[in-house]
C-alpha positions as CSV (number, residue, x, y, z in Angstrom):
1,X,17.9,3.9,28.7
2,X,16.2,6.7,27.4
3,X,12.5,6.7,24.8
4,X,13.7,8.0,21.6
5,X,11.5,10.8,20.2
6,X,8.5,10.9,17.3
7,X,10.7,10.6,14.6
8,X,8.5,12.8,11.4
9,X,4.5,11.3,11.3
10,X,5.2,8.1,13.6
11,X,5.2,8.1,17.3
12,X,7.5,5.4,19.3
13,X,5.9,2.6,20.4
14,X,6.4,1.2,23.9
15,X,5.5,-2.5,24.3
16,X,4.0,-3.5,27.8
17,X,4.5,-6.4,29.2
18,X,4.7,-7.9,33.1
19,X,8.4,-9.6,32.5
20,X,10.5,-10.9,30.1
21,X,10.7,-14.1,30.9
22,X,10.8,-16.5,34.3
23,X,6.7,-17.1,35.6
24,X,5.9,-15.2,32.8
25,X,7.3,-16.9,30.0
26,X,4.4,-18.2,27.5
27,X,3.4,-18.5,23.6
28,X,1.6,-14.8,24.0
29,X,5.0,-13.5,25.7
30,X,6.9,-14.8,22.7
31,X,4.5,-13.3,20.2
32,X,4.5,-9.6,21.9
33,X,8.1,-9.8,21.7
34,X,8.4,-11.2,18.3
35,X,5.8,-8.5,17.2
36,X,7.7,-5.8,18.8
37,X,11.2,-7.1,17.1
38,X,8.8,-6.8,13.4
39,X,7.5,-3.1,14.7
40,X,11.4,-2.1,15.1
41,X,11.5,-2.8,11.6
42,X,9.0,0.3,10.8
43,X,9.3,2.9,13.8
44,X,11.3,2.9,17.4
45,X,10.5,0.8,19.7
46,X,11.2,-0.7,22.9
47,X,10.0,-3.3,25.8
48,X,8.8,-1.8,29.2
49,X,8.2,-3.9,32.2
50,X,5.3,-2.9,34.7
51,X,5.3,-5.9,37.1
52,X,9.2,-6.7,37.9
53,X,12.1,-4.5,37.6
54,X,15.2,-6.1,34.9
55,X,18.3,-4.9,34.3
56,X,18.5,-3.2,30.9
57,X,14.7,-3.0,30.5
58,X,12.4,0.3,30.5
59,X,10.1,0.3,33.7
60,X,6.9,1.9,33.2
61,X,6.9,3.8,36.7
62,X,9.9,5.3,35.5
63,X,8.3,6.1,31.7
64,X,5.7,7.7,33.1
65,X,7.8,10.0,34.6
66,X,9.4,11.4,31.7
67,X,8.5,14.4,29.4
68,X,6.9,14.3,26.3
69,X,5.2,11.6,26.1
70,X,2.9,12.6,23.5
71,X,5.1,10.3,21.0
72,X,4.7,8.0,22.8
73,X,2.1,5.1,22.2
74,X,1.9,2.4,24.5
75,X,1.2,-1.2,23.3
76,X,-0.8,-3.2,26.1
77,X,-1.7,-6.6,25.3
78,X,-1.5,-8.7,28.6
79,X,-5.2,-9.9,28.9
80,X,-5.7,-10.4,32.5
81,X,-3.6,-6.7,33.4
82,X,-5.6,-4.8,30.4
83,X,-8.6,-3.4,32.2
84,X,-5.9,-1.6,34.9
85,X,-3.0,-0.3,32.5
86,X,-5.8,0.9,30.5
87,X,-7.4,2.9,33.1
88,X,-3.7,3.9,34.5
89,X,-2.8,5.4,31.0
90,X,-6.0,7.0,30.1
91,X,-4.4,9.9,29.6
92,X,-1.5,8.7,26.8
93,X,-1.7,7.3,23.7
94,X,-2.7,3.4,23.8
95,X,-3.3,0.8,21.6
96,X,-4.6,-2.7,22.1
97,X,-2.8,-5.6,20.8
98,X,-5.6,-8.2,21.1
99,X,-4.7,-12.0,21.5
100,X,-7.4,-14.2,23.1
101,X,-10.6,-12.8,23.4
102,X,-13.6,-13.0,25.9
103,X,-11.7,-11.1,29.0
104,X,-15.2,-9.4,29.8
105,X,-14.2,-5.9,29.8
106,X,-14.5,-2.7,27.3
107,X,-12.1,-0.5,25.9
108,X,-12.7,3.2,25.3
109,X,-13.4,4.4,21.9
110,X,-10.0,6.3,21.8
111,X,-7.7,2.7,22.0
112,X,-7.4,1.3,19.0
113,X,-7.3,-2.4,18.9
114,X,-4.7,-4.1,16.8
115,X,-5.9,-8.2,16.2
116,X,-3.7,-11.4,15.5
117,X,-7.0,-13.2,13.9
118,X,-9.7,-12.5,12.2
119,X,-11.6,-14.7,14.8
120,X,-10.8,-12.0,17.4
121,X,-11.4,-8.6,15.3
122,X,-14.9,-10.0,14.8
123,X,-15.1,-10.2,18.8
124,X,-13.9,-7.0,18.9
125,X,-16.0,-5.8,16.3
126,X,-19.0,-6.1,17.9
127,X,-18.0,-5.4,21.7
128,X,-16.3,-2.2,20.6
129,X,-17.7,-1.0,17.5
130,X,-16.6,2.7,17.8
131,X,-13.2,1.6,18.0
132,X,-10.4,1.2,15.3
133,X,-10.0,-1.9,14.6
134,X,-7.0,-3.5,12.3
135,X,-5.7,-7.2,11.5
136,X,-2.1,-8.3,12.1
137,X,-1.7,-11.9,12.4
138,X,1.3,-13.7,14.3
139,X,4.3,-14.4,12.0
140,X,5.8,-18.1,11.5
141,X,9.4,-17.9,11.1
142,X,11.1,-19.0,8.0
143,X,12.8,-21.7,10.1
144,X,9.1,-23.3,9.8
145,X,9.0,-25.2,6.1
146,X,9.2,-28.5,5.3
147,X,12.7,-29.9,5.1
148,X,11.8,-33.1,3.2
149,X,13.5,-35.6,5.6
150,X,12.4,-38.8,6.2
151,X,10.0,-38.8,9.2
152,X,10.8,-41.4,12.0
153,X,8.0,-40.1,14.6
154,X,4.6,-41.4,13.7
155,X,2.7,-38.8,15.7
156,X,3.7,-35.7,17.8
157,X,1.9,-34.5,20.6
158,X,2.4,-31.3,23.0
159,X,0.9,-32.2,26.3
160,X,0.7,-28.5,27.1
161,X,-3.0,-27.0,26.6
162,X,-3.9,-30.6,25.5
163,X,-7.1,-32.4,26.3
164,X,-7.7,-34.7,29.0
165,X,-9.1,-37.0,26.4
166,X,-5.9,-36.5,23.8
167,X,-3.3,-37.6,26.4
168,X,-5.4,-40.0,28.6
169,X,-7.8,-41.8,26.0
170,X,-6.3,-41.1,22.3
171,X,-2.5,-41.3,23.3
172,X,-2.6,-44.3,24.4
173,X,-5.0,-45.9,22.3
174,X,-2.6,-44.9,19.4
175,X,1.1,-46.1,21.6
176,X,-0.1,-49.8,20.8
177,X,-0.1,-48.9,16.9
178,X,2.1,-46.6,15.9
179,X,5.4,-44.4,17.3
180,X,3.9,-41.3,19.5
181,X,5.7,-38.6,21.1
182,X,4.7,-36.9,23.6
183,X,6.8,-33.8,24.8
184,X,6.4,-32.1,28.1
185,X,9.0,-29.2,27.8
186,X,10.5,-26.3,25.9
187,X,11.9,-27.7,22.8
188,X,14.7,-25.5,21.4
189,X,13.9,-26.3,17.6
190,X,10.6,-27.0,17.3
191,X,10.9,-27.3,13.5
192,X,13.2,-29.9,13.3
193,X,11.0,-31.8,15.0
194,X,7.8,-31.4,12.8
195,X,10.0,-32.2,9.9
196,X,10.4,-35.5,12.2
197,X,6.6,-36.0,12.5
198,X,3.9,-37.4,10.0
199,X,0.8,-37.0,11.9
200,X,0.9,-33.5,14.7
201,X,-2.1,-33.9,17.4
202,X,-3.6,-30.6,18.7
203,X,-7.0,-29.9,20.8
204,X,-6.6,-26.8,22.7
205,X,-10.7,-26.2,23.2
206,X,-10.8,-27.6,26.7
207,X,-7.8,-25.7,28.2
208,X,-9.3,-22.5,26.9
209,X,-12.7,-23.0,27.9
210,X,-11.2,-24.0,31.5
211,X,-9.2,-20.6,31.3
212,X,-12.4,-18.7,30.2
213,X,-10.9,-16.9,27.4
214,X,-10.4,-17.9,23.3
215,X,-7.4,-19.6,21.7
216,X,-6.0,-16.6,20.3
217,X,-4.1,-17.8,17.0
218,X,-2.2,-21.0,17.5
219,X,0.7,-21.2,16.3
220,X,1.8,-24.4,16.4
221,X,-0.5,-26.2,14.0
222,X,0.1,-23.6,11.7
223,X,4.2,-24.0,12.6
224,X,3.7,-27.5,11.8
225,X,1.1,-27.9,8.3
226,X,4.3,-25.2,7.3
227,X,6.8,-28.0,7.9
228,X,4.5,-30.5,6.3
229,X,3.4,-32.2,9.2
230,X,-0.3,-34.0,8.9
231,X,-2.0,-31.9,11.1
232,X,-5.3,-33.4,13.1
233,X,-6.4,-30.2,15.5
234,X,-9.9,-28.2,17.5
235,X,-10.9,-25.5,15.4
236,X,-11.8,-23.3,18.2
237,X,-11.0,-19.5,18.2
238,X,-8.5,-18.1,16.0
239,X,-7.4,-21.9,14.7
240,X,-10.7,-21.1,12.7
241,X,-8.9,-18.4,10.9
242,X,-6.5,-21.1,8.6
243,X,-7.7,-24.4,9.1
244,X,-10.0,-25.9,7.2
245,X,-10.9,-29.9,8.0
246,X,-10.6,-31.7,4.6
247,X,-8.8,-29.5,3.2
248,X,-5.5,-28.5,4.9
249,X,-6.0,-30.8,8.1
250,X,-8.4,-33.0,9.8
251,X,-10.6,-32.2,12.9
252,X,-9.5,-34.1,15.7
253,X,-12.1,-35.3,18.7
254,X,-14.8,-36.4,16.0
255,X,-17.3,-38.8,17.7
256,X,-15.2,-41.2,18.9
257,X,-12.1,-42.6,19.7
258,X,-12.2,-45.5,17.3
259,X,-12.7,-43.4,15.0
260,X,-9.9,-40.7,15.3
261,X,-7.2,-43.8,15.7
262,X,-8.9,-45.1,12.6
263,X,-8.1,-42.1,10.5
264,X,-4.8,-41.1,12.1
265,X,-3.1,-44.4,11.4
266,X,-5.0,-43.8,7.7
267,X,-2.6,-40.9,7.8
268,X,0.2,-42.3,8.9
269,X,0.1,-45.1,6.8
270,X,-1.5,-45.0,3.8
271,X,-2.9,-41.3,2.5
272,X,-0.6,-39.3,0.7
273,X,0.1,-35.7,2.4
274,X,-1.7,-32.7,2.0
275,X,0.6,-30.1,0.6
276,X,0.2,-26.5,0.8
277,X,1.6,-23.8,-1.6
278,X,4.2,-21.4,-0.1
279,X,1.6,-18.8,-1.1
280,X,-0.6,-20.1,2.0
281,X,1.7,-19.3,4.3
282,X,2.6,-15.8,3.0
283,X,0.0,-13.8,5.0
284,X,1.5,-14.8,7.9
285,X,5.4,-14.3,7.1
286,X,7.2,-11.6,8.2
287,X,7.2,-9.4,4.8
288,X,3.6,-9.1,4.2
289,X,3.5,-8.4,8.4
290,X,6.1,-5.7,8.3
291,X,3.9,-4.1,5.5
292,X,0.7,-4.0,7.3
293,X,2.6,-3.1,10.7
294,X,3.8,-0.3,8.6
295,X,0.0,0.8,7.2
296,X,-1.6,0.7,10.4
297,X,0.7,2.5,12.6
298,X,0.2,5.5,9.8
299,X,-3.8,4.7,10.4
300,X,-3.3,4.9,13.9
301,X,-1.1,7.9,14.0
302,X,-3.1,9.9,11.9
303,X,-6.0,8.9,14.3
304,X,-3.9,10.3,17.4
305,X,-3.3,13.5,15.9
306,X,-7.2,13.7,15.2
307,X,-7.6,12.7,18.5
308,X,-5.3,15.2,20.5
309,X,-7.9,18.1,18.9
310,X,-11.4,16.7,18.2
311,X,-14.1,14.2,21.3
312,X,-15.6,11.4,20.5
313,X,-19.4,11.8,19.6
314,X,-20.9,8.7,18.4
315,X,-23.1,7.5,21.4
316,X,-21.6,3.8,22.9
317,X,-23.8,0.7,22.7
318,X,-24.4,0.8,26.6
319,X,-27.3,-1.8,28.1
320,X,-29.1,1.2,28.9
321,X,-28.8,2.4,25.4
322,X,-30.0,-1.0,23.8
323,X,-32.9,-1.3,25.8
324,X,-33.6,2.0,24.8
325,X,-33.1,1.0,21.2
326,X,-35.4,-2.0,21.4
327,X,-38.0,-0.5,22.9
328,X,-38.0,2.0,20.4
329,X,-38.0,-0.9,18.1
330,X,-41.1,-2.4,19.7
331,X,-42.8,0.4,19.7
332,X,-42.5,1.1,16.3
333,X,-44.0,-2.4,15.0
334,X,-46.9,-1.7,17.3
335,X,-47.3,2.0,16.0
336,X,-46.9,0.0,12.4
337,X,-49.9,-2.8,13.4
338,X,-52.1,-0.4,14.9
339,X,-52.3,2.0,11.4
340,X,-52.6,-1.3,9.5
341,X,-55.4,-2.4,11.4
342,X,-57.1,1.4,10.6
343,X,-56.9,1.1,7.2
């Protein structure tokens, strides 16, 4: 396989990631590569491994070996692997596709850092503020919208990156009222199944605080309030970005048990369903994505063409330079208290 070359104003993009699929497979490897199917749509583009060889697939010890790679911009966006690949490619173009945040480590001023929420720009916006910074959130596939079937499943739960108090303590509470699901594997439409649901049960906030890093979109309440599916869900990280309690879904893990089962089985049974205008979802299909892929890969490569010719100036917000700045700051209100006091 060969990288094709910058094509007029628009460099190729090269998406990292460790594998396509086995140990690796996860939500965050099916958003990379259902981002890099959208970015095909506006430039070239193509998957590089860096941690297993595949048959087929680009290999990065084998990209860096070829010539011009100037139009070239890798995409790294593997959380854990970021700090390395960054410092391994300091030399090439790189951007940042930024899912979860709070990793711990800092990115040059020369990466530009491309966010699925607004939740994580605003992390990014004030651990990197020298950097570009853009937001692109996750798409939700047409196949998500609300079929209008009769719903047979009372509640739906995921146990994956559930709470130990959803599955142990509100799952069953809810089993001796109503009809709950619980699924423990891949489910190969996913859709059809909210269409099945009333009520959907999420609360992520524990696994990510056990993994040390943010919920970075979450797309499966979103996935599921599109197929109109009651959702009840955490609102931690980027889940803050479209949910809104009251309004377009309930907050789930409110003071106690007896009281989520009270207003789930109000759900279930007797409110009538929030419904959501297709305009709510529109942000987050795939033509309003394709269109701000499209205006910030010209952002970007207009940046990288600055960037091959001019150094960065603008001094970094170091600890050193911070203590510096409030000791300045202190310094000045005493200046400021000691001429008041003179006159």
């Amino acid at each position: 396989m060969v990288l094709v070359k910058r094509e007029g104003s628009v460099r190729s993009l090269c998406f990292l990631i460790p594998g396509t699929g086995g140990k690796f497979a996860c939500g965050g490897l099916w958003a990379e590569l259902k981002t890099l199917r959208l970015a095909q749509e506006v430039c070239s583009a193509k998957v590089v491994t860096y941690r297993q060889r595949e048959k087929e697939t680009l290999f990065l010890d084998d990209v860096l070996q070829k010539p011009q790679l100037e139009d070239v911009i890798f995409v790294i966006s593997w959380g854990f692997d970021v700090p390395k690949l960054s410092a391994r490619l300091k030399s090439y173009n790189v951007v940042y596709h930024a899912h979860s945040a709070e990793y711990g480590f800092k990115l040059p001023s020369s990466v530009p850092i491309i966010t699925v929420s607004r939740n994580t720009m605003g992390y990014w916006g004030q651990r990197s503020p020298h950097s570009l910074i853009y937001y692109l959130p996750n798409q939700i596939s047409d196949q998500f919208h609300n079929l209008n079937l009769e719903r047979d499943i009372d509640v739906l739960v995921q146990a994956r990156k559930s709470s130990e108090y959803l599955l142990k303590e509100l799952v069953p509470a809810l089993q001796q009222k109503c009809n709950v699901t619980v699924v423990n594997s891949y489910v190969e439409d996913l859709a059809g199944l909210f269409n099945r649901a009333k009520v959907y049960l999420y609360d992520s906030a524990e696994y990510w605080a056990m993994q040390g890093v943010s919920e970075g979109f979450g797309l499966q309440p979103m996935e599921a309030i599109a197929c109109g599916c009651q959702v009840f869900s955490s609102v931690n990280g980027g889940l803050s970005d479209y949910l809104d309690p009251g309004f377009n879904c309930y907050k789930i893990a409110a003071y106690s048990k007896e009281f989520d089962v009270q207003r789930i089985l109000r759900v279930v049974h007797n409110l009538p369903p929030i419904a959501l205008p297709e305009e709510f979802f529109a942000e987050y299909r795939t033509k309003n994505i394709i269109q701000r892929l499209e205006q910030i890969l010209t952002d970007i490569n207009y940046f990288l063409d600055h960037k091959d010719q001019h150094s960065s100036h603008i001094q970094s917000l170091t600890s050193l330079r911070l203590t510096k700045l409030r000791t300045q700051r202190i310094f000045a209100k005493l200046k400021e208290r000691y001429l008041s006091s003179k006159t």
